[in-house]
C-alpha positions as CSV (number, residue, x, y, z in Angstrom):
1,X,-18.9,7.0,14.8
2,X,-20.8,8.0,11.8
3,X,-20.9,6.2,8.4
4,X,-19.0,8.9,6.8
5,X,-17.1,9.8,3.9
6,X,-14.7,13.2,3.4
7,X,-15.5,16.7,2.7
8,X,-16.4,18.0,-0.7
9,X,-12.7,19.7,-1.4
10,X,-9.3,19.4,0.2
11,X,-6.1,20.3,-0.6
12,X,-4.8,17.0,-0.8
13,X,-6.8,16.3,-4.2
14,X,-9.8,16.0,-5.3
15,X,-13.2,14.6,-3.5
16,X,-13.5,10.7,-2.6
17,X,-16.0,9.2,-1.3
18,X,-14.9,7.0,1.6
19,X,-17.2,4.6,3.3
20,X,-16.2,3.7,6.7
21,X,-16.1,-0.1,6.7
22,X,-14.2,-1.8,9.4
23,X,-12.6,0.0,12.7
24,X,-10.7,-1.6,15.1
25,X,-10.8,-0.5,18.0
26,X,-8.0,-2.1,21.0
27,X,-9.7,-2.0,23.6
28,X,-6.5,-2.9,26.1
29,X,-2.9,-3.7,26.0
30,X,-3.5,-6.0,28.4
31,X,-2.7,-9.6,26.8
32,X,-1.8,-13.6,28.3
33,X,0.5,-14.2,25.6
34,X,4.3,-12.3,24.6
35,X,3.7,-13.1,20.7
36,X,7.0,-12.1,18.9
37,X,5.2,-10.3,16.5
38,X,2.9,-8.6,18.1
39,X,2.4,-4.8,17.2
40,X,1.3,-3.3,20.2
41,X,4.2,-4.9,22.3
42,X,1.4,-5.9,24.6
43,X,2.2,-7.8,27.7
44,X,0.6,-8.4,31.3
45,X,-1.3,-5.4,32.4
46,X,-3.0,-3.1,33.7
47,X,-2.3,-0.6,31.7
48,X,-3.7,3.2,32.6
49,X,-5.4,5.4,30.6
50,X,-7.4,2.8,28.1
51,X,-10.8,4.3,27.3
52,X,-13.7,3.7,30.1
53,X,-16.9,2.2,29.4
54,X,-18.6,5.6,29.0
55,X,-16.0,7.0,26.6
56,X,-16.2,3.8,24.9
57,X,-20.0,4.0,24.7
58,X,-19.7,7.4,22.8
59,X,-17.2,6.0,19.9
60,X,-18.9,3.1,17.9
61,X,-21.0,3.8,14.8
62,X,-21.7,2.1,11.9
63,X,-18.8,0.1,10.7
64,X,-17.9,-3.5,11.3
65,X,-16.5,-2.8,15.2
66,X,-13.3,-5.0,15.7
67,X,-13.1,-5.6,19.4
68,X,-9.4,-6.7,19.5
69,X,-6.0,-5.7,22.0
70,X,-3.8,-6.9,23.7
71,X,-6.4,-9.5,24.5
72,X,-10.0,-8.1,24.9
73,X,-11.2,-10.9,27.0
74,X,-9.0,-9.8,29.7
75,X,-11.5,-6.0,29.7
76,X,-13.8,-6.9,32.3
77,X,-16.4,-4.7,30.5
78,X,-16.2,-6.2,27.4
79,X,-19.1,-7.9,26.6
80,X,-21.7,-4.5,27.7
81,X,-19.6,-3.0,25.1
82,X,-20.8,-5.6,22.4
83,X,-23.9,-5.9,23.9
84,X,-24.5,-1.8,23.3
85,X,-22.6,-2.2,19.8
86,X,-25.3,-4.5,19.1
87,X,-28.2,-3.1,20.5
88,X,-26.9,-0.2,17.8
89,X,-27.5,-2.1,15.0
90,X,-23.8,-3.0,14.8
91,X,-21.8,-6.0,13.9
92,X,-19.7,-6.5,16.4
93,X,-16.6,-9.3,16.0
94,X,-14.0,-9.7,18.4
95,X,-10.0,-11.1,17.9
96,X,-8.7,-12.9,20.1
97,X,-6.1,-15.8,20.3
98,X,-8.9,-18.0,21.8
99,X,-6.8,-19.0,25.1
100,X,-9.1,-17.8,27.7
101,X,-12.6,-18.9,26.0
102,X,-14.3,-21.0,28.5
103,X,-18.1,-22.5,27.7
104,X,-19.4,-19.9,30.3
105,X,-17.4,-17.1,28.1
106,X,-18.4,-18.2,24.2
107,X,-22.3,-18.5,25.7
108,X,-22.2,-14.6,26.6
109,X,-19.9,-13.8,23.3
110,X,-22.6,-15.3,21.7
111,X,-25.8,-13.7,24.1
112,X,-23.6,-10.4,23.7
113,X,-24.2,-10.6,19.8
114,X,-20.6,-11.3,18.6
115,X,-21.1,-12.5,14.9
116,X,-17.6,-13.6,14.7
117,X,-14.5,-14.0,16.3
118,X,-10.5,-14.3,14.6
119,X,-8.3,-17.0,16.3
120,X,-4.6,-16.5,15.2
121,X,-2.9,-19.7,14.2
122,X,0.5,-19.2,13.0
123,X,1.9,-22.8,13.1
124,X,0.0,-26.0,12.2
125,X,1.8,-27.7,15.0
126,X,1.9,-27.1,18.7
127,X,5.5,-26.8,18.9
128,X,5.7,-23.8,16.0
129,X,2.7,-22.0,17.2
130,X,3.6,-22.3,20.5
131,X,7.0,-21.0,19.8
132,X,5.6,-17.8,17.7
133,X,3.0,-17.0,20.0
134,X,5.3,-17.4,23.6
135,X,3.9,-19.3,25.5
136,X,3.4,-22.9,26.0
137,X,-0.1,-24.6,25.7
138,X,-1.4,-21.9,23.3
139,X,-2.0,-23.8,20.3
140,X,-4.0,-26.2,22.4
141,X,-5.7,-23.6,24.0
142,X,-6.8,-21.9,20.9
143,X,-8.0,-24.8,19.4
144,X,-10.4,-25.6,23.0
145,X,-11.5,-21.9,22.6
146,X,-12.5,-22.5,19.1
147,X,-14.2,-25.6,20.1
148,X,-16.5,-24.3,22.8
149,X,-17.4,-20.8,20.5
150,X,-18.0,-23.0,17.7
151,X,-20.6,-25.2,20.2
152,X,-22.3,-21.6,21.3
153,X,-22.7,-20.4,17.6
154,X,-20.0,-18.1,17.0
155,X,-18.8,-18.5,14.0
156,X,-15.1,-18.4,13.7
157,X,-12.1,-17.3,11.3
158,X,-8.7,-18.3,11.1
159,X,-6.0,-15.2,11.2
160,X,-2.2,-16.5,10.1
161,X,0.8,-13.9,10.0
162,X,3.4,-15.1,7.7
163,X,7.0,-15.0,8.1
164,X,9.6,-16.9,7.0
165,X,9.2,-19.1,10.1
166,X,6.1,-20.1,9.2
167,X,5.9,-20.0,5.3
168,X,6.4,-23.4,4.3
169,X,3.0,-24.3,7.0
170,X,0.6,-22.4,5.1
171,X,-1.4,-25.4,3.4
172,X,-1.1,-27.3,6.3
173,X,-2.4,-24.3,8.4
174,X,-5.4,-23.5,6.1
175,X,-6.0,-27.6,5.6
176,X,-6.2,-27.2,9.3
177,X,-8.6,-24.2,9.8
178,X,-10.9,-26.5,7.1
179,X,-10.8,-29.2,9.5
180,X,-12.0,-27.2,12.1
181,X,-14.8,-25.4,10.7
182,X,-13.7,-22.0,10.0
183,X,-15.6,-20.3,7.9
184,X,-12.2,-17.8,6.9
185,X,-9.1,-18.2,6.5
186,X,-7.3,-14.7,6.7
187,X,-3.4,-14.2,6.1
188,X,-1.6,-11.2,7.1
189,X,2.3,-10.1,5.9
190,X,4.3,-9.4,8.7
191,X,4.6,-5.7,8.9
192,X,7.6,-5.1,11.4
193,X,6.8,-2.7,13.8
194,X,6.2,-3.1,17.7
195,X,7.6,-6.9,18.6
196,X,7.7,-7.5,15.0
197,X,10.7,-4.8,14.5
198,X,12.6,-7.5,16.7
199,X,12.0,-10.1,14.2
200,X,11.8,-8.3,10.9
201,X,14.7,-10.7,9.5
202,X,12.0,-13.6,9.2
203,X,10.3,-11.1,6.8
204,X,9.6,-12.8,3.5
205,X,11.2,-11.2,0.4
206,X,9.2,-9.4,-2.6
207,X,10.0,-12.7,-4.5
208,X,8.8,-15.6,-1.7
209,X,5.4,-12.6,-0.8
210,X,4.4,-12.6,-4.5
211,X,4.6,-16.5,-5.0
212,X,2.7,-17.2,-1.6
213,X,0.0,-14.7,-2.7
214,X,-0.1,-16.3,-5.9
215,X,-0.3,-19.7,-4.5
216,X,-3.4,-18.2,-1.9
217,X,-5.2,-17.5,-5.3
218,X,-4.8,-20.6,-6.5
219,X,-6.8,-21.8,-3.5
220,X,-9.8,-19.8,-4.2
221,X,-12.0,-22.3,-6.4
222,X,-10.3,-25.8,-4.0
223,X,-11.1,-24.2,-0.6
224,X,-15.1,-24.0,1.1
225,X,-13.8,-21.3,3.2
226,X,-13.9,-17.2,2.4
227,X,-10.0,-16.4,1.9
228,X,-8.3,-12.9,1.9
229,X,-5.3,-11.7,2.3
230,X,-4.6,-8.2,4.6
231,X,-1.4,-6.1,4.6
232,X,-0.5,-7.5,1.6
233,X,-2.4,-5.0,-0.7
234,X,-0.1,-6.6,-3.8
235,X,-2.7,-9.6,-3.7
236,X,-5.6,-7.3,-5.3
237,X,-3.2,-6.7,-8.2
238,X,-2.5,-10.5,-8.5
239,X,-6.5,-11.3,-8.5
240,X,-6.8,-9.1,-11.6
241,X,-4.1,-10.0,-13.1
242,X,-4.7,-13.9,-12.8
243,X,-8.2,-13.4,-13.8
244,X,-7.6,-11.3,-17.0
245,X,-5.1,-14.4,-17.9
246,X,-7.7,-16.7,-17.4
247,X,-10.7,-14.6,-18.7
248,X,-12.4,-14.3,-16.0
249,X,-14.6,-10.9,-14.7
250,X,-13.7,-10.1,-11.1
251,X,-16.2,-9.7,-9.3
252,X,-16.2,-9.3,-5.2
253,X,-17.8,-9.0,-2.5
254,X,-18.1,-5.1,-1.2
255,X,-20.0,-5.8,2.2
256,X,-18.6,-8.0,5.1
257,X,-15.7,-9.3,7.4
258,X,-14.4,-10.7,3.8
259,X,-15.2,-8.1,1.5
260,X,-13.2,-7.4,-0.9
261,X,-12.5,-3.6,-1.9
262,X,-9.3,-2.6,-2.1
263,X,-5.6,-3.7,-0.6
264,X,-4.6,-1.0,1.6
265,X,-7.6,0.3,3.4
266,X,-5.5,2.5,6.0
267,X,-7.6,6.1,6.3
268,X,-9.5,5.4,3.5
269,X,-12.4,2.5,4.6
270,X,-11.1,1.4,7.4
271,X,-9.1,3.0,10.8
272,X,-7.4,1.8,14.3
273,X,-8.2,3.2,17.9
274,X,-5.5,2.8,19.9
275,X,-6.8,1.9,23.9
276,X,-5.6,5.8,24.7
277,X,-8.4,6.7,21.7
278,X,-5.8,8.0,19.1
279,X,-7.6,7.3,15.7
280,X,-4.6,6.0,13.3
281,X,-5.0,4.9,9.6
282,X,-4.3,1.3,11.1
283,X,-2.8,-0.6,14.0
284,X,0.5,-0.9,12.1
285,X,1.1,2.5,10.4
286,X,2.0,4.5,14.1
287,X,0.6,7.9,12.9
288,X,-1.4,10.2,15.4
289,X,-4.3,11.4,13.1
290,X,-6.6,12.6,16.2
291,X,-7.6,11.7,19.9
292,X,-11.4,10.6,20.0
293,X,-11.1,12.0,24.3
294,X,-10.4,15.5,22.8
295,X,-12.1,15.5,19.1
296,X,-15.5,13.9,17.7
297,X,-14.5,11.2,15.4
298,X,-16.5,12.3,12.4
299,X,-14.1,15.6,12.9
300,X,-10.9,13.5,12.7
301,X,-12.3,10.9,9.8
302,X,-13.0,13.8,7.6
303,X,-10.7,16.4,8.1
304,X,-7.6,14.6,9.3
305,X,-4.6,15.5,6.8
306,X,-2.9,12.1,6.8
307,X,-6.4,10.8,5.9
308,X,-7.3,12.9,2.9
309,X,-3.6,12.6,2.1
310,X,-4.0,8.6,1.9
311,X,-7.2,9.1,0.0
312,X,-6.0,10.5,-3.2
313,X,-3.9,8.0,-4.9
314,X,-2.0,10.3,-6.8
315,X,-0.3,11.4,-3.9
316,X,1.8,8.2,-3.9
317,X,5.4,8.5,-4.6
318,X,8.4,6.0,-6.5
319,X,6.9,2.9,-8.4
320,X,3.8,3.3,-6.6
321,X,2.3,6.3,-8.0
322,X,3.5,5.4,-11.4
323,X,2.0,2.3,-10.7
324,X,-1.9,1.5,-12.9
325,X,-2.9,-0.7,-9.8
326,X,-2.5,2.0,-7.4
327,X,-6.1,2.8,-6.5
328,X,-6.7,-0.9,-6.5
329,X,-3.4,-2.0,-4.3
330,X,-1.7,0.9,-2.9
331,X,0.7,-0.4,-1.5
332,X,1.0,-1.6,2.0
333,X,1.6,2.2,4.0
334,X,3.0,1.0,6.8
335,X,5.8,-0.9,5.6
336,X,6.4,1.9,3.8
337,X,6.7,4.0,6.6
338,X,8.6,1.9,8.7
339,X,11.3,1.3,5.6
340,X,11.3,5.1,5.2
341,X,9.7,7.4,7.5
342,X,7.2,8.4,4.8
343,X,3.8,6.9,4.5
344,X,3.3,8.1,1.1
345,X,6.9,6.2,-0.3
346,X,6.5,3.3,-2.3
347,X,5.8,-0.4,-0.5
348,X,9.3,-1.8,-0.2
349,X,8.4,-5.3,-0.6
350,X,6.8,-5.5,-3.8
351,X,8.4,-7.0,-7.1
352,X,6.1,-5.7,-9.9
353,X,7.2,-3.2,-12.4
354,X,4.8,-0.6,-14.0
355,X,4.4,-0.7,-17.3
């Protein structure tokens, strides 16, 4: 993958330069756990047709490469392809929920050159991240997996998806990703596709997603760790908002697992591989936008239409493209798309009025 951005003209608007960021890339379905809100449905393999090791070989470039599934420890190939990402020059992280890290396994994450690995915990109790994630003992064995890639030198984020289940846990999740050593803390709005269309009743409202997001700012200048919040795009209104209020000049960080840019990055800085090599603006938002096995990515980053469609903002339709924080929010796509069948419609769980 090249560090690319899109063509001079298109018909979808006019030209924008987009950086390539972040691509995650699944690397197999194949998983130990049977979270309900999973988005790939993922489940005990094998599953045919993932991407081999030379096909993988061929697909990584210059963006942050997130090695993630299913569960990407259970690739048995998995480490040559950080090892290779990282001979590129590449910053290779990997997600995973931490249940299968032995000492042996976070020593060649770390010899492999993994900068960082994302541990989901979506319960600050045994019992309610055990029940989320569907299985018993996972909460205890994310925290040993932690423990032993924290001893190798790997550092470690925490990833939470909230839902109603889990809403009222927040500080005690993030109090607990402190006490561990994280150095992020990462929360992520359900978006209800895959497993998660099974459970989209534990979906927050607009009202209950705004306040949390609010609240998550107010933890900015109280917590040591780097915080930001993904799929909930509505939180890079509220940071500008909350700092013109208080006088403040945003500034962010552009570079980075925990830069901050803009809220939904889908097609425009960042992109999803499924294990098959279908490119997709991200892992939630199910739209075909090319196949890496039959087109060079640089072909399908530049000149896919949903792509240069996502990329200029005035193509945004209902509040959203009335709205003045549309190139800087955007609305989460995918919910949109799920709620409607159109990625372009406006994000159905948002509160805020235009002026």
């Amino acid at each position: 993958m090249n560090n690319t951005s899109a063509p001079p003209s298109h018909p979808h608007g006019e030209k924008k330069e987009n950086t390539l960021r972040l691509v995650a890339w699944e690397t197999t379905r194949n998983c130990n756990l049977a979270c309900i809100h999973c988005r790939a449905s993922a489940t005990h393999g094998p599953f045919s047709g993932e991407l081999d090791t030379k096909a993988s070989f061929r697909q990584v470039g210059k963006p942050i490469i997130i090695l993630t599934g299913g569960e990407p420890l259970l690739r048995p190939d998995i480490f040559d392809i950080a090892r290779y990402g990282t001979k590129k020059g590449l910053r290779m992280v990997m997600a995973t929920n931490g249940t299968l890290i032995t000492e042996n396994l976070a020593k060649q994450m770390a010899d492999a050159g993994i900068q960082r690995i994302s541990v989901s915990l979506d319960g600050a109790t045994r019992e309610s991240h055990d029940r989320f994630r569907g299985i018993d003992g996972a909460f205890e064995g994310a925290l040993r997996g932690i423990k032993l890639a924290k001893q190798a030198g790997v550092e470690f984020q925490i990833n939470t998806t909230i839902t109603k289940t889990n809403l009222k846990e927040i500080p005690e999740i993030l109090e607990l990703a402190i006490k561990l050593g994280a150095v992020a803390h990462h929360i992520f709005l359900l978006v209800p596709t895959g497993r998660g269309k099974y459970i989209v009743d534990q979906e927050i409202t607009a009202t209950e997603y705004e306040r949390t997001l609010n609240w998550f700012y107010d933890q900015r200048e109280k917590s040591p760790l780097q915080l930001k919040a993904t799929c909930a795009p509505h939180y890079y209104r509220i940071l500008r908002q909350r700092a013109k209020q208080e006088g403040k000049t945003v500034t962010f960080k552009t570079h980075g697992m925990d830069a901050f840019t803009r809220g939904c990055l889908g097609g425009t800085g960042f992109c999803f591989i499924s294990h098959r090599g279908i490119v997709q603006p991200c892992g939630f938002l199910d739209v075909n936008c090319g196949d890496i096995t039959k087109t060079s990515f640089p072909e399908i980053w530049n000149g896919s239409d949903t792509f240069l469609s996502l990329r200029n903002f005035n193509n945004l339709k209902g509040k959203c493209g009335r709205c003045e924080f549309r190139k800087v929010c955007g609305g989460c796509r995918a919910r949109a798309y799920e709620a409607t069948g159109d990625f372009l419609a406006e994000e159905p769980l948002c509160s805020y009025q235009p002026e």
